[in-house]
C-alpha positions in Angstrom: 58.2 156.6 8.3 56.4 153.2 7.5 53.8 152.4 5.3 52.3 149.5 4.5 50.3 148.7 1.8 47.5 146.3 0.6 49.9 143.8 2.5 48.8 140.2 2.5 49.9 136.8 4.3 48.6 133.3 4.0 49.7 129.9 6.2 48.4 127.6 3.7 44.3 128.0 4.5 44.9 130.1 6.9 44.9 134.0 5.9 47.0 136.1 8.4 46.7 139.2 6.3 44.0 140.2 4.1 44.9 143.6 2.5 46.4 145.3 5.2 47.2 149.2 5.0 48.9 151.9 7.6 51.1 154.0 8.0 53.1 155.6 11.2 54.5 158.8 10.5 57.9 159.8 11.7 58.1 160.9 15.5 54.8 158.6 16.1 53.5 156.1 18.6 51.1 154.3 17.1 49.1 151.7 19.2 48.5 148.4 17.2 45.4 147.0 18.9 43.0 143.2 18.0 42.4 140.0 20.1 45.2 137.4 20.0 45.4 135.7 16.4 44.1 138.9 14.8 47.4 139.2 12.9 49.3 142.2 14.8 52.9 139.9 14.9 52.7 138.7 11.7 52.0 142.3 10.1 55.2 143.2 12.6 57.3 140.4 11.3 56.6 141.4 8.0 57.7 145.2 8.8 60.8 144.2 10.0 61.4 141.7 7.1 61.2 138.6 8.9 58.8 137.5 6.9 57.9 138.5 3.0 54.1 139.4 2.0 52.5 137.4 -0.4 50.9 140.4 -1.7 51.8 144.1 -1.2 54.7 146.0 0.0 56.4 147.5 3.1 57.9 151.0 3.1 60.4 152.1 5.8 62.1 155.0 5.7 62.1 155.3 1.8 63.1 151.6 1.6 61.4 149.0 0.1 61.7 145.9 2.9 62.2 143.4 0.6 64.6 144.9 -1.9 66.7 146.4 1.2 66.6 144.4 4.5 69.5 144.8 6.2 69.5 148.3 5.7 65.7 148.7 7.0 66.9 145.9 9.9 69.3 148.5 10.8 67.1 151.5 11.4 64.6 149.3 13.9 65.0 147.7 17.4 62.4 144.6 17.0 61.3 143.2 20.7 59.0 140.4 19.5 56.3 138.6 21.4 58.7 135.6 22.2 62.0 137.1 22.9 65.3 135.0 21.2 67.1 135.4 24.4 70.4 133.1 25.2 69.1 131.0 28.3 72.6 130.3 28.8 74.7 133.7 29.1 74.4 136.0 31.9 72.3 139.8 31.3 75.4 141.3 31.0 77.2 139.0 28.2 73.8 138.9 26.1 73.5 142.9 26.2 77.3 142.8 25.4 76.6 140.6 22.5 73.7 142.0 20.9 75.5 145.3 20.8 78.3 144.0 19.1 76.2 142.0 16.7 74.6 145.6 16.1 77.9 147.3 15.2 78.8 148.9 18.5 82.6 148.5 20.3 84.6 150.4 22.6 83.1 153.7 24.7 79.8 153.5 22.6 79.0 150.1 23.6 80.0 150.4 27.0 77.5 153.6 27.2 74.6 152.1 25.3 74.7 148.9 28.0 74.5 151.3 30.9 71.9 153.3 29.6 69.8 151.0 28.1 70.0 148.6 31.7 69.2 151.6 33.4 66.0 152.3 31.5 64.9 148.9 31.7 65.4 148.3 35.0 67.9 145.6 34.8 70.4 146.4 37.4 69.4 143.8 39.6 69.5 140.7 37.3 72.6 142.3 35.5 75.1 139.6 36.5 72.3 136.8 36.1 72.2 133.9 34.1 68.6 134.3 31.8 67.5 131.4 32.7 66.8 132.4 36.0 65.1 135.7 35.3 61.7 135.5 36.1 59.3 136.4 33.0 59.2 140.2 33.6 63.0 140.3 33.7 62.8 138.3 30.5 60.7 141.1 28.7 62.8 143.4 30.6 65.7 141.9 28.8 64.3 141.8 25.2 63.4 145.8 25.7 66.7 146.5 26.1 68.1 144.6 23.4 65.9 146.2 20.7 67.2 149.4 22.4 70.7 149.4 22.5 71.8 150.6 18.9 69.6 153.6 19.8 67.0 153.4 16.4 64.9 155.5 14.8 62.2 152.9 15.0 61.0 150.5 17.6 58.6 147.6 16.7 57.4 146.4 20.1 55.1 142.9 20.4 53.3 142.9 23.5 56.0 145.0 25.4 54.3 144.7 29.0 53.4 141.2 29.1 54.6 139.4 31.7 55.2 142.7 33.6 53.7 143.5 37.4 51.7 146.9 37.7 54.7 148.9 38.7 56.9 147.9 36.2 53.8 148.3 33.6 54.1 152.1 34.3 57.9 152.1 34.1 57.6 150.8 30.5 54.8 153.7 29.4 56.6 156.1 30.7 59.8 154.7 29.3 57.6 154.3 25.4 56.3 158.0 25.9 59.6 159.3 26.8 60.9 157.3 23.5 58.2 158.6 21.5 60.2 162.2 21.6 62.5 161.1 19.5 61.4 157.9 17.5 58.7 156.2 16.1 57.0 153.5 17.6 54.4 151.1 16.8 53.6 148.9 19.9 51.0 146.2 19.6 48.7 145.2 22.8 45.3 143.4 22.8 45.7 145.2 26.9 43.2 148.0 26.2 44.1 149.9 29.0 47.9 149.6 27.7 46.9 152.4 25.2 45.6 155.7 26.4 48.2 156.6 28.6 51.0 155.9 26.1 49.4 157.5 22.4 45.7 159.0 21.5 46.2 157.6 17.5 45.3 153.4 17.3 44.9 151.2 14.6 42.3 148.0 15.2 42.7 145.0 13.7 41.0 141.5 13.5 41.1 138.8 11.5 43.8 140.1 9.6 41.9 143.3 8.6 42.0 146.8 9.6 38.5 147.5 11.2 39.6 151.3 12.9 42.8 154.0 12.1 41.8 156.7 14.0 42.2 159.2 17.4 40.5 157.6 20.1 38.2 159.7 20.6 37.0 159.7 16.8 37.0 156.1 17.3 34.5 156.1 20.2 31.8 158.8 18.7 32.3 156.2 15.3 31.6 153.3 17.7 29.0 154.9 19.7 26.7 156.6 16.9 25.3 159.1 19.5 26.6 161.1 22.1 24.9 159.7 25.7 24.1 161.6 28.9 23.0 159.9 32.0 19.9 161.6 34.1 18.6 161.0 37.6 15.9 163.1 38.7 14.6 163.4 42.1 10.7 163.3 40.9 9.3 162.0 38.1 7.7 165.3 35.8 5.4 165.5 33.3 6.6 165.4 29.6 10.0 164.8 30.2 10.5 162.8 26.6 8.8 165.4 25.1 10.7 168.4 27.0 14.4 166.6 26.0 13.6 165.8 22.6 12.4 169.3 21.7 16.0 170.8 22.9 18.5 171.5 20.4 20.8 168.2 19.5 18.6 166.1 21.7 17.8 162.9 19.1 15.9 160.4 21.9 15.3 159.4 25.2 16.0 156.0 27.4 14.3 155.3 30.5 16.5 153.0 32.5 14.4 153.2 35.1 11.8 154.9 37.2 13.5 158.4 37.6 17.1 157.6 35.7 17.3 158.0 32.0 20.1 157.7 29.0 19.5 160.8 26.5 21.1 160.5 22.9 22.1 163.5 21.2 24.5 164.7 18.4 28.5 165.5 19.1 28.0 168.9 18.0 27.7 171.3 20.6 27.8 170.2 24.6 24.7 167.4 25.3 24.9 167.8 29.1 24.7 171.9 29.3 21.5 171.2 27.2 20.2 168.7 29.5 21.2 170.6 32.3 19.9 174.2 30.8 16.2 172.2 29.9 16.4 170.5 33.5 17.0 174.3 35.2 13.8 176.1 32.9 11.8 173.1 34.0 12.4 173.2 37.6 13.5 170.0 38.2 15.7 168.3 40.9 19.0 166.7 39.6 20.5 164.0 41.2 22.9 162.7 38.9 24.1 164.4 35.6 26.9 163.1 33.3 28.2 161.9 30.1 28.6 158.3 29.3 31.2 158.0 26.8 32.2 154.4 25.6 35.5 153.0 27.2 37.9 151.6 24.8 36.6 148.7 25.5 33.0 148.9 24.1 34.6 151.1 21.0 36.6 148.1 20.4 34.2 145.5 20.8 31.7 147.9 18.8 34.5 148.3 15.8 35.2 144.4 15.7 31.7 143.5 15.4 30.6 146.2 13.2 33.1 144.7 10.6 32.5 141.4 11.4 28.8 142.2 10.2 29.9 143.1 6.6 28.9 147.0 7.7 32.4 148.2 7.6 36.3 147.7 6.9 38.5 150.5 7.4 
């Protein structure tokens, strides 16, 4: 549904872009992930052809963006990170507007508005002027604009910012409940804005894709080694040697006295083998558990792992 490819983007010294290359297939959410400045709007502005690349090309749909705009423009609903909104008009007129400026009249404008203020919330603030909403009513407001023609595609910049906890929820479940019927690419430097929404991210810093991947290829990538926490209530003999000599067992940390982090291979289940070698030994367990890496560490492991020269995805 959109591919881009080997896109690039300079600001005079400055390189947005270097080489860019995804793709989001068609009834996808893809999560677009990287620190601020890493490049995520600019790669967004260029997918919905508010900017040109200065090297490589943007398919949507079968469409090249740059030979065919408008007709790309009108198969997406674009929130981006700064909403355009009309300071000046109430909710109501702006909604009213943007839909007629999208090609809807009559009955079919009339339902899109109710729907789309419905699933953004908006009732309350619907005979508002903007410039009173507070900032979550703001983003609120931008949603539904980039919602109200009903696209195929939605190209959302930082779609929760601004947003309290509650109405952070209302907007994933809203994006997942989307994602039945469109494609979406979202972009978030929120980690925690990403597992409950889509499993499939694409990292980027710096203007480069580091990570395109499940999330949970992404962690055993970032973390090398599977890890298993162990607390013991005594000390044994041999213990290193007992762990290392069981089957996908590769070495042993001691963290402390009696609490250790084993490495191991993915294959296969590292904790029954822990536990299995801690019941033939006769030892005590007090604490027995995987340690994956949270998002966080896989993304601060993926960053700097590219940053070193070691990889580029």
């Amino acid at each position: 549904m959109i591919e881009v490819r080997n896109v690039s983007k300079r600001f005079g010294q400055t390189v947005a872009l270097d080489g860019v290359s995804m793709t989001v297939e068609r009834g996808e959410i893809l999560g677009f992930l990287g620190p601020n400045g890493a490049g995520k709007s600019t790669a967004m502005k260029i997918i919905t052809s508010f900017l040109a690349p200065d090297d490589g090309n943007v398919v949507v749909d079968g469409m090249d963006v740059s030979e065919k705009p408008l007709d790309v423009r009108s198969r997406i609903g674009y929130m981006p990170e700064n909403v355009p909104l009309y300071t000046d008009m109430r909710v109501q007129e702006y909604l009213e507007f943007v839909g007629r400026a999208r090609g809807l009249s009559g009955s079919n404008l009339k339902t899109r508005l109710s729907w789309a203020v419905e699933a953004c919330q908006l009732e309350p603030v619907f005979k508002q002027s903007i410039l009173e909403l507070s900032k979550g009513f703001r983003q609120r407001t931008g949603l539904a604009q980039a919602l109200i023609h009903d696209p195929e595609i939605l190209i959302l910049d930082e779609p929760t910012s601004g947003l309290d906890p509650l109405q952070i929820i209302g907007i994933r479940e809203l994006i997942a409940e989307l994602g039945r019927s469109k494609t979406i690419l979202f972009s978030t430097h929120i980690l925690q804005e990403v597992a409950p929404v889509t499993d499939r991210v694409v990292i980027i810093n710096q203007g480069c894709v580091v990570a395109d991947g499940r999330i949970g290829e992404l962690k055993q990538r970032a973390m090398g080694s599977n890890r298993v926490t162990l607390c013991l209530d005594e000390l044994p003999d041999n213990l290193e040697a007992a762990l290392t000599a069981a089957e996908g067992v590769e070495r042993v940390v001691p963290l402390d006295e009696r609490r250790f982090e084993i490495f191991g291979s993915f294959e296969g289940d590292l904790a029954s083998t822990v536990a299995a070698t801690a019941r033939e030994k006769g030892w005590k367990l007090n604490e027995l558990h995987e340690d994956p890496f949270t998002l966080e560490e896989t993304f601060i492991a993926l960053t700097k792992e590219a940053q070193s020269g070691r990889v580029r995805a």
